[in-house]
C-alpha beads as a LAMMPS data file, in Angstrom:
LAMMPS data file: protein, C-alpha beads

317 atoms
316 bonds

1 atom types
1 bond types

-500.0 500.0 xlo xhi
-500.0 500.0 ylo yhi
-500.0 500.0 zlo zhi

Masses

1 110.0

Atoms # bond

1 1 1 0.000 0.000 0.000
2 1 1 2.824 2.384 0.421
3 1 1 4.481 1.414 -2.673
4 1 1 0.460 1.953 -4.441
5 1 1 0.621 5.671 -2.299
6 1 1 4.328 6.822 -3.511
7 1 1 3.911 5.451 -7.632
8 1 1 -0.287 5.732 -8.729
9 1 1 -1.198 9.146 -8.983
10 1 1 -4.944 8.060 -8.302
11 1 1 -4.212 6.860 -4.469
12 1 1 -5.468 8.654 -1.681
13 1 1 -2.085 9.531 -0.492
14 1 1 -0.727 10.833 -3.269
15 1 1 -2.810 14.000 -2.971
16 1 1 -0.768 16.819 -1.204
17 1 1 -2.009 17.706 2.393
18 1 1 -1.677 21.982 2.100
19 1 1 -2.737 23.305 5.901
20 1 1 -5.874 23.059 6.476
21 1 1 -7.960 21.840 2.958
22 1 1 -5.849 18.734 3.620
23 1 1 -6.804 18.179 7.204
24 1 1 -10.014 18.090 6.437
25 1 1 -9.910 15.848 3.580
26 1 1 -8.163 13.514 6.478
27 1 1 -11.145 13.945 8.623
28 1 1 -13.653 13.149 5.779
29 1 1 -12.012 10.270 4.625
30 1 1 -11.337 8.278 8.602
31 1 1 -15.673 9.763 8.798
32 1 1 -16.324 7.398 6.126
33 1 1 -14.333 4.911 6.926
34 1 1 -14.882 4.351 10.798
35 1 1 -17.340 7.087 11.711
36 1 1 -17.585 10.018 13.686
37 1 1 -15.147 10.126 16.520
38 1 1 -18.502 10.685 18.746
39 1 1 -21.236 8.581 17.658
40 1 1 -24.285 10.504 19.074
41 1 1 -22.122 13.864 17.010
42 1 1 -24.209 14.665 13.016
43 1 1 -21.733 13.973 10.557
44 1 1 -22.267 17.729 9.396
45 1 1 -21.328 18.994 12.682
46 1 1 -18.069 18.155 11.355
47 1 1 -18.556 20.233 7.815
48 1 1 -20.347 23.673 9.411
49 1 1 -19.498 24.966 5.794
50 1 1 -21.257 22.408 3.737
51 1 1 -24.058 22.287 6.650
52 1 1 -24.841 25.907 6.183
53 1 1 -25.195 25.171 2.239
54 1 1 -27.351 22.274 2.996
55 1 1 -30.006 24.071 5.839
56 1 1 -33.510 24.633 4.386
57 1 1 -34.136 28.853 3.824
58 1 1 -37.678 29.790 4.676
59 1 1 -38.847 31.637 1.193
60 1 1 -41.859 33.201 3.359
61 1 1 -39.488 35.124 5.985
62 1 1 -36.845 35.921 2.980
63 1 1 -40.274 37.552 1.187
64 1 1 -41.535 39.305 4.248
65 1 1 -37.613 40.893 5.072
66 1 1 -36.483 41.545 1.749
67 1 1 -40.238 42.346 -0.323
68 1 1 -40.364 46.325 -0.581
69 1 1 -43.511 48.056 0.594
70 1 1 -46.955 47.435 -1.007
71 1 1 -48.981 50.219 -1.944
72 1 1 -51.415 49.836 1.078
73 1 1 -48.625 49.017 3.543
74 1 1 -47.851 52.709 3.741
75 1 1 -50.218 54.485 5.753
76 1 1 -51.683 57.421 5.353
77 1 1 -52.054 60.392 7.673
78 1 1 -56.034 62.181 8.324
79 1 1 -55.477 65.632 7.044
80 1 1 -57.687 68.705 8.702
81 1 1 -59.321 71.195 6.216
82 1 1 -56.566 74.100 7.392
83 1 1 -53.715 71.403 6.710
84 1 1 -53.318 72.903 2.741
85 1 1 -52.974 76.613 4.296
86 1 1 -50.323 75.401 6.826
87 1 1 -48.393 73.923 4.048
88 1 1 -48.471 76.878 1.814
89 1 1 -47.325 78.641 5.104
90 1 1 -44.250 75.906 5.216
91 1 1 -43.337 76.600 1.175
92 1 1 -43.181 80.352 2.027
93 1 1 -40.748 79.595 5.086
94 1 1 -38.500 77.269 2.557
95 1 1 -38.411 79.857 0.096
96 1 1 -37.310 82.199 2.438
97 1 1 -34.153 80.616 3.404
98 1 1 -32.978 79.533 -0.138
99 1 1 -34.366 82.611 -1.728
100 1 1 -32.086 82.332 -4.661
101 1 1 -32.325 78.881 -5.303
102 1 1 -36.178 79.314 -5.541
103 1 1 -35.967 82.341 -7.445
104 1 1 -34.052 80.685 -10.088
105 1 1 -36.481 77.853 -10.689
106 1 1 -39.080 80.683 -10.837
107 1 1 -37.396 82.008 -13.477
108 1 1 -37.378 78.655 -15.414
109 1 1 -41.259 78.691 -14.880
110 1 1 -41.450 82.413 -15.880
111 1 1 -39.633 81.261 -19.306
112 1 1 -41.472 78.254 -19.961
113 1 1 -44.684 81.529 -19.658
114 1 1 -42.714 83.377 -22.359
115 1 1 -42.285 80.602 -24.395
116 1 1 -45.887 80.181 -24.372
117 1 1 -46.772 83.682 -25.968
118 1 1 -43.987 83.419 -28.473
119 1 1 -45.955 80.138 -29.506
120 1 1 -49.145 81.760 -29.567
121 1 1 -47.654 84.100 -31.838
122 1 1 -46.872 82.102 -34.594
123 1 1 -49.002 78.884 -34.096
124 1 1 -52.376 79.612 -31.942
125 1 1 -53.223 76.111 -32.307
126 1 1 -50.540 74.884 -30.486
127 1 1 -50.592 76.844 -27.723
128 1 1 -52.956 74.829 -25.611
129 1 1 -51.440 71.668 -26.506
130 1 1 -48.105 73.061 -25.176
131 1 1 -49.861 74.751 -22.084
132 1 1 -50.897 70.826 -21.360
133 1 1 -47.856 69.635 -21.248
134 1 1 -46.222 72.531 -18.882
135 1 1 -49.034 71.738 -16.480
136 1 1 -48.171 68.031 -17.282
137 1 1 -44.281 68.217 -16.495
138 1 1 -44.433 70.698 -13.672
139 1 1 -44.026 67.887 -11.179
140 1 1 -41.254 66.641 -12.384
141 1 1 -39.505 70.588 -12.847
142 1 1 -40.499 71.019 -9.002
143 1 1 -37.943 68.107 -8.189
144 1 1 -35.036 70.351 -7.327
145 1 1 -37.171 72.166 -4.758
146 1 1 -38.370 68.905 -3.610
147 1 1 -34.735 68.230 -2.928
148 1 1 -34.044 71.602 -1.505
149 1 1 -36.952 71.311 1.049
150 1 1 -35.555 67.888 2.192
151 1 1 -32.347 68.954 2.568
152 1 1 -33.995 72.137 4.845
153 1 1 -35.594 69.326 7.021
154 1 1 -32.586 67.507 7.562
155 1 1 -30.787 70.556 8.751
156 1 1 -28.340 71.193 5.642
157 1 1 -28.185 73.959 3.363
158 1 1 -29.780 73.085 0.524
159 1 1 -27.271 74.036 -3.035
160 1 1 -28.478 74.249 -6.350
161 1 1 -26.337 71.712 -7.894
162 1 1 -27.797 69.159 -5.613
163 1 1 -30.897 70.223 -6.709
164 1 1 -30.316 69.858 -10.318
165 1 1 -28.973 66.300 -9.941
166 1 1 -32.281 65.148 -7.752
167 1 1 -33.093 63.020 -9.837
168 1 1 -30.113 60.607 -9.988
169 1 1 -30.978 59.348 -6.600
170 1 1 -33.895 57.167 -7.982
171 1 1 -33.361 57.824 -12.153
172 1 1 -34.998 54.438 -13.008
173 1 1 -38.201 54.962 -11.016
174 1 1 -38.153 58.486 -12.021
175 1 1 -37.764 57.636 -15.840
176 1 1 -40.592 55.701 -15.482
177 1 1 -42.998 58.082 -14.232
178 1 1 -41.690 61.068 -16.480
179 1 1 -42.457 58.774 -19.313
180 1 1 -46.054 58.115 -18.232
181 1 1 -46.515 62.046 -17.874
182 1 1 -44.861 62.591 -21.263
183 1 1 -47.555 60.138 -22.699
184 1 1 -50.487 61.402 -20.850
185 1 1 -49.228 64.860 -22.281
186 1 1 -49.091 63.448 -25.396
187 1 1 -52.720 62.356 -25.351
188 1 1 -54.003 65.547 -23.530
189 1 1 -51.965 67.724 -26.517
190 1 1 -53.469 65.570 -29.120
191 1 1 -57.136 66.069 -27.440
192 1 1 -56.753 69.597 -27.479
193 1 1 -56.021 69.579 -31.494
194 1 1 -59.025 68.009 -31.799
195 1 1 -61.144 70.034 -30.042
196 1 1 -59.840 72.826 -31.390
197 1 1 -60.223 71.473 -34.980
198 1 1 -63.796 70.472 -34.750
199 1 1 -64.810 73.777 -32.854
200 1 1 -63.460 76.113 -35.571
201 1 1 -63.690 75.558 -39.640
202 1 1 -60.603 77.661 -40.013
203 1 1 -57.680 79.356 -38.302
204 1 1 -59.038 81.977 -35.838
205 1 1 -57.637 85.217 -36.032
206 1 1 -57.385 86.253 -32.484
207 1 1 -55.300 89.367 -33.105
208 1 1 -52.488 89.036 -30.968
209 1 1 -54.648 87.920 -27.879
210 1 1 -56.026 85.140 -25.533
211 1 1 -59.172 87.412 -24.971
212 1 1 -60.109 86.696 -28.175
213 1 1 -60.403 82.761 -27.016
214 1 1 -62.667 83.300 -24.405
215 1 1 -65.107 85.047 -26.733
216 1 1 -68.946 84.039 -26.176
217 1 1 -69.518 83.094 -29.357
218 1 1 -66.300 80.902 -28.707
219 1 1 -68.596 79.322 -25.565
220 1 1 -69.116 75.445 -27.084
221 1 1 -65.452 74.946 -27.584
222 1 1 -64.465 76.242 -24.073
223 1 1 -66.645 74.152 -22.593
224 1 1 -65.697 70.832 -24.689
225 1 1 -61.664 72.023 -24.042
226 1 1 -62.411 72.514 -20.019
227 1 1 -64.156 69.028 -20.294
228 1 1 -61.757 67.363 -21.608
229 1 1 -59.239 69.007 -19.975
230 1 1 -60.542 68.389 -16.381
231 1 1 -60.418 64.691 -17.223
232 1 1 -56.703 64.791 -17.997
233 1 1 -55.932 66.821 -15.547
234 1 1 -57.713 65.237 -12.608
235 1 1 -55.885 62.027 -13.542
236 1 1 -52.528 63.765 -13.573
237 1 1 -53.176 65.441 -10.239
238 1 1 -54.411 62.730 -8.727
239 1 1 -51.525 60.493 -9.483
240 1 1 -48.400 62.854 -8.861
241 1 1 -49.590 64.928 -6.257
242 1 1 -47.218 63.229 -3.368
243 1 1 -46.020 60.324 -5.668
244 1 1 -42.690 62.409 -6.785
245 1 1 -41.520 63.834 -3.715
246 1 1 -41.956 60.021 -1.865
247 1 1 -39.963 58.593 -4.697
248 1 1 -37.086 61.184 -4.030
249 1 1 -37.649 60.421 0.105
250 1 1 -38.474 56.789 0.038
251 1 1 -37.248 53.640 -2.177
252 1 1 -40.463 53.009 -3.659
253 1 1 -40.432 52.457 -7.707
254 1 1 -42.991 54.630 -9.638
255 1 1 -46.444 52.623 -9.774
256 1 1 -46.617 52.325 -5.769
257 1 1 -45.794 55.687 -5.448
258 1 1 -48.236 56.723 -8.301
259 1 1 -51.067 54.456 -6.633
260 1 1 -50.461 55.828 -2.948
261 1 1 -50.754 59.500 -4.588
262 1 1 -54.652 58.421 -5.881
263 1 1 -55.306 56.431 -2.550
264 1 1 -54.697 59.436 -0.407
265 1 1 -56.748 61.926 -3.155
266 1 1 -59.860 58.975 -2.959
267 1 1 -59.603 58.640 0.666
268 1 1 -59.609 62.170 1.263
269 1 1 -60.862 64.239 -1.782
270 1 1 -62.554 67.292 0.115
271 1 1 -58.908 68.388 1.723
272 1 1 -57.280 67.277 -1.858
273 1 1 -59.437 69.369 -4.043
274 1 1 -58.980 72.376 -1.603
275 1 1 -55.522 71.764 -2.578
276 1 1 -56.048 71.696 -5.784
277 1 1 -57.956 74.437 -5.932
278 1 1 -55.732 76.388 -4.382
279 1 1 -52.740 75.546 -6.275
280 1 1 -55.001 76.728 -9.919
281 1 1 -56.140 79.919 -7.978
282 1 1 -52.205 80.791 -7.172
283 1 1 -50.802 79.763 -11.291
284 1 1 -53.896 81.324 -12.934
285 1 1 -52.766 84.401 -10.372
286 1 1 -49.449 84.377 -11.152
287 1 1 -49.823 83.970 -14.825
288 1 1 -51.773 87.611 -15.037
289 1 1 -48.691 90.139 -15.249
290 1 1 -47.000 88.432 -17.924
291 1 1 -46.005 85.663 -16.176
292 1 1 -43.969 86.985 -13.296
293 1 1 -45.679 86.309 -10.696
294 1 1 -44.488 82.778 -11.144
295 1 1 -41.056 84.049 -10.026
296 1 1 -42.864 83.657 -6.013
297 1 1 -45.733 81.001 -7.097
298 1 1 -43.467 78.176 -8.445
299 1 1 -41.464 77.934 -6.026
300 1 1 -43.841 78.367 -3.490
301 1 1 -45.863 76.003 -4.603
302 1 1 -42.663 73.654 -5.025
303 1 1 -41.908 73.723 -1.537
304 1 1 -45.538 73.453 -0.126
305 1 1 -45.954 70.304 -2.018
306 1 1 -42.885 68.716 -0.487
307 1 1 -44.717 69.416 3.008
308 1 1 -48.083 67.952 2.061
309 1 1 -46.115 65.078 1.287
310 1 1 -44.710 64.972 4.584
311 1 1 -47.521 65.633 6.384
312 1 1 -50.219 62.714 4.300
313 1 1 -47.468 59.895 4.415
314 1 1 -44.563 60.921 6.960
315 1 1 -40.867 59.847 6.743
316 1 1 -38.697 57.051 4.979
317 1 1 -39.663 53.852 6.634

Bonds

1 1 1 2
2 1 2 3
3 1 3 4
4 1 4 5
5 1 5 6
6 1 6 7
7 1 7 8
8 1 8 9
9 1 9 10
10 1 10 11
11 1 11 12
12 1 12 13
13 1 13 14
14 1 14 15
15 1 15 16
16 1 16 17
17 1 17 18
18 1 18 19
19 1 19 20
20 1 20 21
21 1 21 22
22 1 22 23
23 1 23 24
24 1 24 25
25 1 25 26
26 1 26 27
27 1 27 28
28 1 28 29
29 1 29 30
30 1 30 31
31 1 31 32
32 1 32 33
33 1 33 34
34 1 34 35
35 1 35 36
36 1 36 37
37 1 37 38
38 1 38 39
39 1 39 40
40 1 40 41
41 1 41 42
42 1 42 43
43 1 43 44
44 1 44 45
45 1 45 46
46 1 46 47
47 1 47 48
48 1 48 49
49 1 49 50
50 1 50 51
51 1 51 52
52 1 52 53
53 1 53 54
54 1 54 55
55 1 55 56
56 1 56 57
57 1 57 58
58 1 58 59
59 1 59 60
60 1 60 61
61 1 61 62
62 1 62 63
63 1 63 64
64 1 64 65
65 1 65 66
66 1 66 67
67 1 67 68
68 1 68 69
69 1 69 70
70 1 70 71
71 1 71 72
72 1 72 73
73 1 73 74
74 1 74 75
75 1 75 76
76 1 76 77
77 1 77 78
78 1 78 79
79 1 79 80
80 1 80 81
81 1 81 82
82 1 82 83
83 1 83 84
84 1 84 85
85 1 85 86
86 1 86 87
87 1 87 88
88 1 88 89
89 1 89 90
90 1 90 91
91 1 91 92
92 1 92 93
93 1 93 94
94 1 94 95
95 1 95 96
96 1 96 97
97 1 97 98
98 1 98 99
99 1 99 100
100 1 100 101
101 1 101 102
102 1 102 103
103 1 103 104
104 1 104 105
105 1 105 106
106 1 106 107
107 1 107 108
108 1 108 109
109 1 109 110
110 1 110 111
111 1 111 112
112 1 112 113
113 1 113 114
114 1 114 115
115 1 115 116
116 1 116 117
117 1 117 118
118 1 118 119
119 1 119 120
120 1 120 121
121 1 121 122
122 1 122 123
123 1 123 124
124 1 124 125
125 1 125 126
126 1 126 127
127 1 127 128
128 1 128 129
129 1 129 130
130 1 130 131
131 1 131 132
132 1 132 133
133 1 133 134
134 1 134 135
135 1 135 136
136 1 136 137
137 1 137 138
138 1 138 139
139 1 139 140
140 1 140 141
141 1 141 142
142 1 142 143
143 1 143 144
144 1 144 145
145 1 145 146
146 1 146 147
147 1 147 148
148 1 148 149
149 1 149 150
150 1 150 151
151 1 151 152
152 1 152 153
153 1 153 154
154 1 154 155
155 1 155 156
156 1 156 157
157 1 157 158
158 1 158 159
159 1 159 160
160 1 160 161
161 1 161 162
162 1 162 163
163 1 163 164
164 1 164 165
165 1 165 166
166 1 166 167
167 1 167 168
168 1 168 169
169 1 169 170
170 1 170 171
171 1 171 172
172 1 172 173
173 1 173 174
174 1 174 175
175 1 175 176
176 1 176 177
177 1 177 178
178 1 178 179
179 1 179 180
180 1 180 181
181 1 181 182
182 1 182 183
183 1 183 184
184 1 184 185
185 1 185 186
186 1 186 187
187 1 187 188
188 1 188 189
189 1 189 190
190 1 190 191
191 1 191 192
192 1 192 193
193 1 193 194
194 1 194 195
195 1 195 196
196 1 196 197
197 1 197 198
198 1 198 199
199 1 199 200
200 1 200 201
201 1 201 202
202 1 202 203
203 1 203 204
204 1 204 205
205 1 205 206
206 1 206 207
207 1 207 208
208 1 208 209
209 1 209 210
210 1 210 211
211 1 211 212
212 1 212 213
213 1 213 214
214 1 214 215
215 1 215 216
216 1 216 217
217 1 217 218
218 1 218 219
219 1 219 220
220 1 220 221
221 1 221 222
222 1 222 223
223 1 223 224
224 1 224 225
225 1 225 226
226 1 226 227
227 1 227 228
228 1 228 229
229 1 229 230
230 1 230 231
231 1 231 232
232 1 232 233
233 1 233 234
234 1 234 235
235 1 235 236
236 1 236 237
237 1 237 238
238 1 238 239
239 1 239 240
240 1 240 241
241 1 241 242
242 1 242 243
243 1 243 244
244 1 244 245
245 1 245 246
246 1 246 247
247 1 247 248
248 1 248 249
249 1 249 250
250 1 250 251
251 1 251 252
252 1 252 253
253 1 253 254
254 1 254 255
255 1 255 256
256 1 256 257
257 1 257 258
258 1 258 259
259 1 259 260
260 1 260 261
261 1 261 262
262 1 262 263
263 1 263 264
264 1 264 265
265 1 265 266
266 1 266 267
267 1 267 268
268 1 268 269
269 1 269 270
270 1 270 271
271 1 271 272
272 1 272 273
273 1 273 274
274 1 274 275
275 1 275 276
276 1 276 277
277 1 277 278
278 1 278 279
279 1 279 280
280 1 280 281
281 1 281 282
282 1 282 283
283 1 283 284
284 1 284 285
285 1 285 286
286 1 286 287
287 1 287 288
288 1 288 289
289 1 289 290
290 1 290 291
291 1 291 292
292 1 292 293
293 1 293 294
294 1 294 295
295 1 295 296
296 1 296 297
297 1 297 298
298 1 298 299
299 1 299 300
300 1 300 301
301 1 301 302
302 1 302 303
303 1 303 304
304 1 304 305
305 1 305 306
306 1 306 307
307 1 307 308
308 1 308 309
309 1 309 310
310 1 310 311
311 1 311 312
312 1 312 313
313 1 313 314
314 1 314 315
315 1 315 316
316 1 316 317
């Protein structure tokens, strides 16, 4: 047998004993030849590695630790009828201690106005379309002052580069729900056109202004564009009123957040529609002298929703 271990490569001794892989191979092979050294001891007492392989996982307690939060496993907060006027309250307080981070994001919204008339201009027809999708995308420009407020709650000074980059914290999620605004835009534009085709049998002249829209005579296709408009932009509110801000604050992915923004506006739609009125009253407002009053009212309005976030669904869990 020594002879068989020093010349056949294929005997057990031939195999080089290198620390300790070879003293366990020596312990495996006198196991299986005479047992464990203590007969009442499990044979993988003597392997913890291989043992560990070999226990049974419980897939029901790996679900329950590792599944992320279901849309109604986040609970939502009872909000008083005063609760939209104490948020509003909240924006203003933001705003003042970043004033020139907010007043630069009003200026963005005070360009996107500008824009606006330059398109009326040239193209009336397109101008509602394009006023659609500002309203449409608006959530997703407030995401820097989303940032900005959550950096004011955590006690740090919020900077505008941070802001801009927001949206790299959760980019996936946050594709995902700009790209089921873009095509709700899309459809709300491509409503308008029709509406506005089908109401007129020609190009309007309106002279150089938006009065000329409102016109009485112009009363059946207001009411079909409010109509159809209120539809879209129910939907859209109802869906991204809270659902951007708890993306940016929570690691949720887009459809939870998107479903726990219409649970808390069906749970509690008189409070929700105060907001919502109240957010129209303030851009309508704004909108008046030439668009500056958006300069205040975006970012106001930025920072308030952060804080109606905070106050329906609370902090990262």
């Amino acid at each position: 047998m020594a002879a068989l271990s020093r010349h056949h490569p294929h005997s057990l001794g031939a195999y080089p004993r290198r620390g300790g892989r070879g003293a366990k191979h020596q312990e495996l092979r006198r196991v299986i030849a005479h047992g464990p050294a203590q007969p009442h001891a499990p044979v993988a007492s003597l392997v913890p590695a291989a043992a560990a392989e070999l226990a049974p996982l419980d897939p029901l307690t790996l679900d329950d630790a590792d599944r992320p939060p279901g849309v109604f496993d986040i609970p939502l907060q009872p909000l008083a009828w005063s609760a939209p006027f104490q948020w509003l309250a909240a924006g203003w307080k933001d705003f003042v201690q970043a004033p020139m981070l907010g007043l630069f994001y009003g200026a963005c919204f005070v360009a996107m106005g500008w824009l606006l008339m330059i398109v009326f201009q040239h193209a009336p027809a397109y101008t509602l379309a394009l006023s659609a999708g500002f309203l449409l995308v608006g959530p997703m420009l407030c995401l820097g002052l989303y940032q900005a407020s959550q950096s004011l709650d955590q006690g740090h000074t919020p900077r505008l580069g941070a802001s801009l980059l927001a949206w790299r914290t959760r980019g996936g999620q946050m594709a995902v729900f700009g790209g089921v605004l873009l095509i709700l835009e899309m459809l709300w534009g491509r409503s308008a056109m029709i509406v506005f085709a089908l109401s007129f049998d020609a190009m309007p002249d309106f002279q150089g202004s938006l009065l000329k829209l409102v016109d009485p005579e112009n009363a059946p296709f207001i009411i079909a564009y409010l109509s159809v408009g209120a539809v879209f932009a129910g939907l859209i509110y109802a869906i991204s009123v809270i659902s951007i801000p708890m993306m940016l604050d929570r690691q949720v992915d887009a459809v939870t957040a998107g479903l726990t923004s219409l649970r808390l506006v069906t749970s509690q739609p008189g409070v929700m529609l105060l907001w919502g009125a109240l957010i129209t009253a303030l851009v309508c407002l704004a909108m008046v002298p030439g668009f500056f009053g958006l300069l205040l009212v975006g970012p106001l309005l930025g920072h308030a929703s952060w804080h109606a976030y905070k106050a329906a669904v609370g902090g990262p869990t």
